[in-house]
N, C-alpha and C positions, 0 to 999 in steps of 0.2 A: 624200268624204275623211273627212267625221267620221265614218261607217261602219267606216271601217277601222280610225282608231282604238279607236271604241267596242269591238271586236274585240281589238284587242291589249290593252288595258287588262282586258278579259273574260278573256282568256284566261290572265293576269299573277294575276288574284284566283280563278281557278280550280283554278291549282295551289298558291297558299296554300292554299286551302281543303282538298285532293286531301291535303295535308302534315298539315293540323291536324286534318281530318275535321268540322269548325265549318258546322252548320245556318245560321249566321246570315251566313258568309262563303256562302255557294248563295244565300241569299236574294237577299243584296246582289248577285250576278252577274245574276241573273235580273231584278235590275230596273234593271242597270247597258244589257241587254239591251232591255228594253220602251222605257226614253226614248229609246234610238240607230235602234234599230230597230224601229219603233211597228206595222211591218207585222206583225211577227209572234204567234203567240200565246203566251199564258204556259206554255202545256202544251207547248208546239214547242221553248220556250226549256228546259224543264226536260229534255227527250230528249235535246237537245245537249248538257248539263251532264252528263247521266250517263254519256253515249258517251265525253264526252273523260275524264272521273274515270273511267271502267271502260281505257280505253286507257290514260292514266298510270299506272294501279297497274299494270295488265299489262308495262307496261316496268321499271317498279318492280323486281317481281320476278324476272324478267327477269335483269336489272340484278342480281340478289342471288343467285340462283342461279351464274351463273355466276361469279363473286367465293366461293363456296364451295367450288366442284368444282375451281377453278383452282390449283395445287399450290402453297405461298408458296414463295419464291424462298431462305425459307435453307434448307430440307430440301436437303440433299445429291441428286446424282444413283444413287448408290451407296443410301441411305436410302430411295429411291421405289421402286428395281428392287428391295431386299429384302422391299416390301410386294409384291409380285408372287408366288402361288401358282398350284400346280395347281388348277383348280377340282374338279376332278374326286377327287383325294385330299389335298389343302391341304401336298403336300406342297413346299419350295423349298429348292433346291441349296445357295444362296445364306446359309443362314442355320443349317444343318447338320442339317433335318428332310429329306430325299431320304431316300428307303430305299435297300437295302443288301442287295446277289443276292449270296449265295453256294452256291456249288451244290459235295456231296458229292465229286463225282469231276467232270471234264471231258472226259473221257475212256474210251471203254469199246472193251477189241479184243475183237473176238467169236471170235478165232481163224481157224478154216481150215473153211468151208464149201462143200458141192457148190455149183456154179451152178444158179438156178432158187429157192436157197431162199428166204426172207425173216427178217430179226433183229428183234424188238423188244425197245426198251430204256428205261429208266424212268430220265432224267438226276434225282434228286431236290437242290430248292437249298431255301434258307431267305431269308425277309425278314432282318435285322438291322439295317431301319433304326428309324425312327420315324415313320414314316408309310406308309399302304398301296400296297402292289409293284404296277404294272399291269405287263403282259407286253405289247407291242405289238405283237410281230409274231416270228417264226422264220423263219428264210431258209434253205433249205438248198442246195449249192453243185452239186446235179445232182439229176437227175428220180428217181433212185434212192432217193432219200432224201425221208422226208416225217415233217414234225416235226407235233405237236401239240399247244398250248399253253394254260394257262387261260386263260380269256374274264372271271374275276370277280379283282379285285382282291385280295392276299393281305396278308392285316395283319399285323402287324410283328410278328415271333416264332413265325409259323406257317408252314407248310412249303407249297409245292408243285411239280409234275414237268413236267419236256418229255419225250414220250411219242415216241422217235423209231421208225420204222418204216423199214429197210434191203432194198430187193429188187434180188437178186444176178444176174435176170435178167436177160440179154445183157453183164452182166457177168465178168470173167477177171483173174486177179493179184490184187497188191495192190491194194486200197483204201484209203481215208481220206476220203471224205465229209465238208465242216463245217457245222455249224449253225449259225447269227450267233442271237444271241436279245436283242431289242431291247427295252429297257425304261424307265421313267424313274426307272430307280438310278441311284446317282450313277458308277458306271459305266455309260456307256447300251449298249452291248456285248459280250457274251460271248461267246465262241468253243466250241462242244462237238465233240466228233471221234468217229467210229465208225470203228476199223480193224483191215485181220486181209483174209485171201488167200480169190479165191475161187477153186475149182478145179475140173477135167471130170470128172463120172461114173466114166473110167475111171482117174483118180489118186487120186479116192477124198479121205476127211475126214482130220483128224489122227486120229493112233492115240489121244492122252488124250482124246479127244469119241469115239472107238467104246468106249471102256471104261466111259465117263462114261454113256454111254449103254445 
């Protein structure tokens, strides 16, 4: 029984000591150790001392860490999702850094083309936000159509294109193709249109594209 004591009482002057950092609070554990426990050695008793002082401070900090990272309770929730950015170009909706797609025209009619031919078309837009444009993705709304879009982020006041490509193969009539073009401006979707007639061989082009031409 006094064992078990001597233990609790050990371990009560252990964490004073683990608190103060006090050589002379260890000493006194260690010899509060040898009268209770006569079996053991003074070197066996000090290994115990530092295991539990290296475990305490580890809770410690522990303990202190997380009391940092844990958000205090007056910060609004409105306040914490404003500290929320892109990582990738720091820019957020929320706080009025999103950039900002405006694009020339939306729209391009190519006119009246034989079947068979192909259109390429250069949509040009502009950043106007304040943070840099990433382009995420161009959807186009049939196989006919195939967009291609910058891969590098556009910084704010610089320009660049979606580069669309129209093949009128196996196609006939009117067209209107859309491109969705997905980004993280504060409009996250744009809509672009390619339209204008395709027609056979033997109905031939518009008469202003054979003069044009």
């Amino acid at each position: 029984m006094s064992r078990y004591l001597a233990y609790f009482f050990f371990m009560s002057m252990l964490l004073n000591s683990c608190a103060n950092n006090s050589k002379q609070d260890k000493e006194s554990s260690i010899d509060v150790i040898e009268a209770n426990l006569p079996n053991i050695d003074k070197k066996d008793a000090i290994v115990i001392i530092q295991q539990e002082v290296d475990s305490v401070k580890y809770e410690k900090v522990e303990t202190e860490e997380k009391a940092i990272s844990k958000p205090t309770s007056k910060e609004s929730p409105e306040k914490i999702e404003n500290l929320v950015v892109d990582k990738k170009t720091g820019s957020n909706p929320k706080t009025g850094l999103a950039p900002k797609i405006l694009f020339e025209q939306t729209t391009h009619d190519f006119g009246r083309i034989v079947q068979g031919e192909q259109i390429l078309h250069e949509f040009i837009f502009t950043n106007r936000g304040k943070s840099p444009l990433v382009i995420k993705n161009a959807e186009a709304s049939c196989g006919c159509t195939r967009p291609i879009y910058p891969f590098v982020p556009i910084e704010p006041g610089k320009q660049g294109t979606i580069l669309v490509q129209f093949n009128s193969k196996g196609r006939l009539g009117r067209q209107a193709p859309k491109i969705d073009v997905i980004s993280n401006a504060s409009k996250k979707i744009v809509s672009l249109h390619m339209v204008g007639e395709v027609v056979t061989p033997e109905f031939g082009k518009d008469p202003k594209d054979s003069i044009n031409n």
